[in-house]
N, C-alpha and C positions, 0 to 999 in steps of 0.2 A: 640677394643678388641674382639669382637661378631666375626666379619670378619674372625679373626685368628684365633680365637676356631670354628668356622666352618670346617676353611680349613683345620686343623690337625685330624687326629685320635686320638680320647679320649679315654685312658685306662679308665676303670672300676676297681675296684678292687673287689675280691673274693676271698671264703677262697682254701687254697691249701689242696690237699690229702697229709698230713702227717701223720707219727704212735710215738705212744708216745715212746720215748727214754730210759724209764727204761728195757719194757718187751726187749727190742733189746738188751741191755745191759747183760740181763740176757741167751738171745741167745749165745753173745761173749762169754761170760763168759764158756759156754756149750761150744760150739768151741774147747775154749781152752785145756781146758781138756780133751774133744776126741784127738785132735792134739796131746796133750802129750804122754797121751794112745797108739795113733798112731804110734807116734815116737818109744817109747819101744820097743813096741811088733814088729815092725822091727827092732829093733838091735838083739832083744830075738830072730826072726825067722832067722837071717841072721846068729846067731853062731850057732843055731840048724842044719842050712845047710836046711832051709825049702825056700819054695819062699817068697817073700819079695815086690814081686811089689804092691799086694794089700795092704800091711800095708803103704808102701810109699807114693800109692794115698789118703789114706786117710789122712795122717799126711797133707802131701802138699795141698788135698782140705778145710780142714780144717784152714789153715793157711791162702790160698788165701780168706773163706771166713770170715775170720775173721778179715781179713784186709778191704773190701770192708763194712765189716758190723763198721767199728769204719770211715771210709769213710763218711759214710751218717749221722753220728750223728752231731748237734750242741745246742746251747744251747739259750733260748731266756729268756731275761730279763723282768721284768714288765713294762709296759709300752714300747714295742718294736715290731715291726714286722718283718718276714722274706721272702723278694720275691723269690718265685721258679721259676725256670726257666730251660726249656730241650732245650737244643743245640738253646737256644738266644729266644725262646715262652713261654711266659708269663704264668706259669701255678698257680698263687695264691699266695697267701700271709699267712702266718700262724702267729697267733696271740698266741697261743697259748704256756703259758708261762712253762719253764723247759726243760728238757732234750729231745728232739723232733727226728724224724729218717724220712731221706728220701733216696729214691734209690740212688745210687751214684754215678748216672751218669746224678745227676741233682746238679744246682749249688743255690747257696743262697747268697743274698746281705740281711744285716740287716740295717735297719732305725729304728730312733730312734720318738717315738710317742709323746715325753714329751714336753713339754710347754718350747718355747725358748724366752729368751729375750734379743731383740735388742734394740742399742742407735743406731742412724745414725748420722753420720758425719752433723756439719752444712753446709749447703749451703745457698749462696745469690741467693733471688728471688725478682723480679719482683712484688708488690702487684697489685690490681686493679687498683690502680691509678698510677704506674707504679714507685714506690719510691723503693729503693732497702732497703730488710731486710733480716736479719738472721735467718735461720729456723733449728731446729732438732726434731727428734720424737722417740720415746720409743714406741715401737712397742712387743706387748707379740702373739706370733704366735705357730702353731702344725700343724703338719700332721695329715691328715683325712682322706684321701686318698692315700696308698702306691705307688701303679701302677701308677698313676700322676704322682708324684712325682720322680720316678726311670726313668720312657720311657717316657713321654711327655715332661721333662725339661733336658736339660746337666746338669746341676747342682742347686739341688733345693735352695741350701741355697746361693749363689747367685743371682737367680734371687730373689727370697725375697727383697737383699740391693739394687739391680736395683729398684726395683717395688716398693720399701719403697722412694726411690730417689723420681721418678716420679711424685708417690702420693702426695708427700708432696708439691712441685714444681707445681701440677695443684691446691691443695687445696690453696694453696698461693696466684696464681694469680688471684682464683677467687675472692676475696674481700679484702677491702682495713684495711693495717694495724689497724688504729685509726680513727675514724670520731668523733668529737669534739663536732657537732650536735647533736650528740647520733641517728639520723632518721637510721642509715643502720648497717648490721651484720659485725662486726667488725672480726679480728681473737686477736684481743687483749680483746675485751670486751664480746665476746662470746664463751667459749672456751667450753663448751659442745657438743652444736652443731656444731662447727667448728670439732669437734673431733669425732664426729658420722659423720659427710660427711666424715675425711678422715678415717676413718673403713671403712665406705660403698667400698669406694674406692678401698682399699686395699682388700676387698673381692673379688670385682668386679676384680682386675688385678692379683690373686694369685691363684682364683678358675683356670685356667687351670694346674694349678701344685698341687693340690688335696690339698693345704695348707688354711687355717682359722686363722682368727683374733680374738683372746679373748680379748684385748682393746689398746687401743693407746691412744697417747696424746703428746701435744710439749713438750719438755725439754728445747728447748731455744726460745726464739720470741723475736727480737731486731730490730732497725731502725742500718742499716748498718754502720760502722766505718765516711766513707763520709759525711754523714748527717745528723747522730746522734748529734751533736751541734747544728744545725739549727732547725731541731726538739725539741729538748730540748725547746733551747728558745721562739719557738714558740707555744710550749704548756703552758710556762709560760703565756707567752704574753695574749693566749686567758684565761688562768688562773685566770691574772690580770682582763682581761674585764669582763670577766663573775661575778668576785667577787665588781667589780666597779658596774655592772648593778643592781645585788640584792641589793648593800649598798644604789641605788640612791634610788629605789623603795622604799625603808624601809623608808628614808626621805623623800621622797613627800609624801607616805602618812602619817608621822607624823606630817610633816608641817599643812596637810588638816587639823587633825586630831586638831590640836592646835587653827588654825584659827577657826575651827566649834564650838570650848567650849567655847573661848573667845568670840563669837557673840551670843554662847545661853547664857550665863551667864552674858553679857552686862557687862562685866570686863570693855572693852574699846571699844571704838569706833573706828574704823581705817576705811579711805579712801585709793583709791585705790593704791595709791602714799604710803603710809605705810605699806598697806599688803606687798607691791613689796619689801621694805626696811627691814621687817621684814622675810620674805621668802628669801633672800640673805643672810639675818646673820644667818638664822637655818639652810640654806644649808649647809653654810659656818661650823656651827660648827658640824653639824652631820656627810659633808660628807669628812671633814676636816682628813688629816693623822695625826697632831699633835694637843694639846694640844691648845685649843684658850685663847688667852688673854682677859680678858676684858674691855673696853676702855669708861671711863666714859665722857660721852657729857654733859656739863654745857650747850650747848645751846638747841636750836631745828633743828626739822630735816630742817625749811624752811630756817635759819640765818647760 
């Protein structure tokens, strides 16, 4: 992106010499009623049989300037700006909101300055690890820059859906859906800072069309149609293990925990052959899925 904003010419934007639209109003308004005047007092000279050319130019320049003078008026909204322009040069932007007057032989494109928000279409990407997933983002963006956005872009509010495309598509690839490990930044498990790189992003790719990011964020994040079963069961799978790992821990060390009272408290005496016999059956019932039965032995453990 550096490269390409070198190589183009970067508008600036600045304000434009405009005149406020009421006083000019109240010029027409004058006009017009000279021109009326005008008019008369040439019909009134022309049955008197007097000359008539002068009241005619006045009616007539009157009229032309009064047409030229409702030419250059337009109107500017809150929140809106107007770029001026003399025969295709750039001459400012006027912000300035109400009834506004320019020469009129200058022309005005209005844009709009207010906060837009966009959903982007999903697209499948590529993650880190190269598993395909579904992506969208909600995107809230503005113009900040007029001049950018009129002469450095064809059209600013699609490059935006391009550049919101992009974005999302490299924020994607750089890290991996889900990591089960928890050691690395996931875009499922970290979605802050997954979402501050892709702002950054989106500033970085939209600053040559004078347009800012006020916040983004994903709308959809999924493991693709394709995979999405495999996935599934495979987050079970590690689901299961990780809840078998915790459950073994908890029972080795209850078993220690049982062996060490019964040897401080000299309940019983056990050989090594019996601890082993007795640590099988507390495995057995602690790490047990159902219900243990209990199974009375009339004899010993040696018969």
């Amino acid at each position: 992106m550096s490269d390409v904003t070198q190589v183009m010419t970067i508008s600036k934007e600045r304000p434009a010499n405009t005149y406020s639209g009421y006083f000019i109003l109240i010029v027409a308004l004058a006009l017009i009623l000279a021109g009326i005047w005008g008019f008369f007092s040439a019909g009134a000279a022309f049955r008197a049989g007097q000359p008539t050319a002068l009241w005619n130019a006045l009616w007539i320049a009157c009229a032309v300037l009064f047409v030229l003078t409702l030419a250059g008026m337009f109107k500017v909204q809150p929140n809106q700006g107007v770029t001026i322009t003399l025969f295709g040069a750039y001459r400012g932007t006027d912000r300035n909101t109400g009834l506004r007057w320019v020469w009129p032989w200058m022309s005005g494109k209005k844009i709009s300055l207010r906060a837009n928000n966009l959903i982007s279409e999903r697209i499948k990407v590529n993650d880190l690890r190269g598993n395909p997933i579904e992506m969208a983002a909600q995107v809230v963006w503005r113009v900040v820059d007029t001049a950018q956005a009129v002469f450095d872009v064809d059209d600013y509010k699609a490059f935006v859906t391009v550049q919101i495309e992009a974005a999302v598509r490299t924020i994607g690839s750089r890290y991996p859906y889900d990591d089960f490990s928890h050691a690395e930044i996931t875009l499922r498990g970290n979605h802050d800072q997954v979402g501050d790189e892709l702002r950054a992003e989106l500033i970085a790719r939209l600053k040559v069309a004078g347009i800012s990011v006020d916040e983004c964020g994903f709308t959809h994040l999924a493991y693709a149609q394709e995979i999405a079963g495999a996935m599934l069961r495979r987050q079970q799978a590690e689901a299961v293990v990780a809840a078998r790992k915790t459950l073994v821990e908890g029972a080795v060390g209850m078993v220690e925990m049982a062996l060490d009272m019964l040897s401080e408290k000299n309940v019983v005496e056990l050989d090594d052959e019996r601890k082993a016999a007795m640590v099988s059956n507390l495995m057995v019932v602690l790490c047990g899925e159902r219900d243990t039965q209990p199974v009375v032995n009339t004899g010993t453990l040696y018969q």
